[in-house]
N, C-alpha and C positions, 0 to 999 in steps of 0.2 A: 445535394444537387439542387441547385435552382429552379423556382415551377417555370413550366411553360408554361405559352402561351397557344394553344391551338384554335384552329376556326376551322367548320366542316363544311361543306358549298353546300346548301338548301336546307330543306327543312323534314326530312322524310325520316321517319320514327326510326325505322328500318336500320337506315348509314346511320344514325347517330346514336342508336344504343349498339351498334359494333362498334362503333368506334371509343365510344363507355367504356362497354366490357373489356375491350383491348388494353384499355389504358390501364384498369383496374387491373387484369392480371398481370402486366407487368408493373403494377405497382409505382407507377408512375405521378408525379405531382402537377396536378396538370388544370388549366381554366380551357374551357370546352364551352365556345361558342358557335351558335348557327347561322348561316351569311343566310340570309333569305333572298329572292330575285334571282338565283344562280340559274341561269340558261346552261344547257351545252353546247347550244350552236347545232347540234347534229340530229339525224332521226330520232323522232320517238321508240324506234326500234334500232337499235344502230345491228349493222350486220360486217361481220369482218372484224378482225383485231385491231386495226389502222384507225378505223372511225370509231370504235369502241375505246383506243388510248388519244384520242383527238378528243374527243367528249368527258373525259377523264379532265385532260387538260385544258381544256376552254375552261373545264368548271374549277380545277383550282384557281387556274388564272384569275378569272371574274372574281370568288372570294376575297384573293388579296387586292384587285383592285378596291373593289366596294367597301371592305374592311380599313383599308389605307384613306378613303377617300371622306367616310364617317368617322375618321379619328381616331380607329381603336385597329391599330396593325398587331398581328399576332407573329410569333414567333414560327410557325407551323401553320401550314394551310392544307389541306387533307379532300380529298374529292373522291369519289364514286362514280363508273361507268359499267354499269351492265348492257353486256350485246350479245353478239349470237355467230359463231364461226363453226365450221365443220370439224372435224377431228382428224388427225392425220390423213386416215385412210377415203375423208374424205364422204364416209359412210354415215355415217349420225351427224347434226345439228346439236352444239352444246352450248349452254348461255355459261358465260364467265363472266367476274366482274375483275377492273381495273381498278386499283385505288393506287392511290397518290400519295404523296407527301412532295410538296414544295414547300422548300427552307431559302428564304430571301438574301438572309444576310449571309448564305454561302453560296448563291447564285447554283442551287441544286435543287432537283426533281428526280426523285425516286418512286418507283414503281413495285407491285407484285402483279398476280394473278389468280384468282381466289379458283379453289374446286370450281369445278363442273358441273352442270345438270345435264341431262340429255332433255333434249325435246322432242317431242311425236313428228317427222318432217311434212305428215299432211298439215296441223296446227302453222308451219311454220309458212308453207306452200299458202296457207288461206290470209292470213296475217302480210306477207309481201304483197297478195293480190286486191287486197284491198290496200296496201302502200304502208309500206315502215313509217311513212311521215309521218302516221297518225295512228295505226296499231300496231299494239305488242302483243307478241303470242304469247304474253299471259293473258289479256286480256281474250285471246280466241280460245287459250283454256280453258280460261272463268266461263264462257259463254259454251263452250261446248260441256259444263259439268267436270271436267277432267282435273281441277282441284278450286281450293276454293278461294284461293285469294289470288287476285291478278297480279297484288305487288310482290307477291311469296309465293310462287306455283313451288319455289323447290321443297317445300314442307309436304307436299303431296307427290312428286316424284321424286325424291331422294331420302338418302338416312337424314338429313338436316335442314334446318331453317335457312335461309335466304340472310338471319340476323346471324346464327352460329359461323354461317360460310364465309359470310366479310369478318366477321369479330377475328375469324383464322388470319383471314389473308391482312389485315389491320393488326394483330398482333407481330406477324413478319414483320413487315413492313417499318411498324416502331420497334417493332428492333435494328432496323437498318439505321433509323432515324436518332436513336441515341449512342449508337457509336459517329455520329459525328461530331 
């Protein structure tokens, strides 16, 4: 099999050793670069699935632009959006992340959904009222003690890391990505 070429939108330890570990369990042959500059366009908090795979999608976008534009286009362009939508019944608050895979030269954009977390809905209540533009309810966790990394709260409410939960949903996902 031929190596790719992949690029992941920004620079956050987090999406990029999921997107590693991803690669590496499926054994993939792969160059893994970081578009740095990658905006999403959307809240600091995105809330809703809509603007959670809008954010997703600005950020692959922006990747292959910037990447295309510095000379160095990749084969694969890969993005991350975590937000926050209610669960069916409409009763709890769960942050999920969107990743991506945009593949240029098939004019395709693939998608998963990584697990869940639940969040506290007062946290979530305090974080909106002071405005998603600018905080995230991890950050109103970090600050109320309730775990201790604002960029990882799921390591403190869940069985998993925040890196374990995308590495899942980024394993899916390349696998969608090599049957094309």
């Amino acid at each position: 099999m031929q190596r790719k070429t992949f690029a992941i939108s920004g620079t956050s330890v987090i999406k990029r050793n999921a997107a590693l570990l991803a690669l590496g369990s499926l054994k993939l042959a792969a160059d893994v670069t970081a578009v740095e500059n990658v905006e999403s366009g959307i809240n600091e908090q995105p809330e809703g699935f809509y603007e959670t795979l809008k954010g997703a999608m600005n950020r692959a976008h922006m990747a292959m632009m910037l990447s295309e534009q510095n000379g160095q286009p990749r084969d694969v362009y890969l993005a991350v959006e975590n937000g926050i939508w209610q669960d069916d019944q409409e009763s709890a608050w769960i942050d999920q992340a969107v990743v991506m895979a945009l593949i240029p030269s098939q004019s395709l954009c693939l998608w998963e959904i990584s697990a869940g977390v639940e969040y506290p809905a007062g946290a979530v209540a305090l974080a909106r009222s002071r405005g998603f533009t600018r905080t995230t309810v991890g950050q109103v966790l970090f600050e109320m003690g309730k775990v201790s990394d604002p960029k990882d709260p799921h390591k403190d409410l869940g069985p998993n890391s925040r890196t374990e939960i995308l590495k899942v949903a980024f394993k899916s996902l390349l696998s969608k990505v090599l049957e094309q």
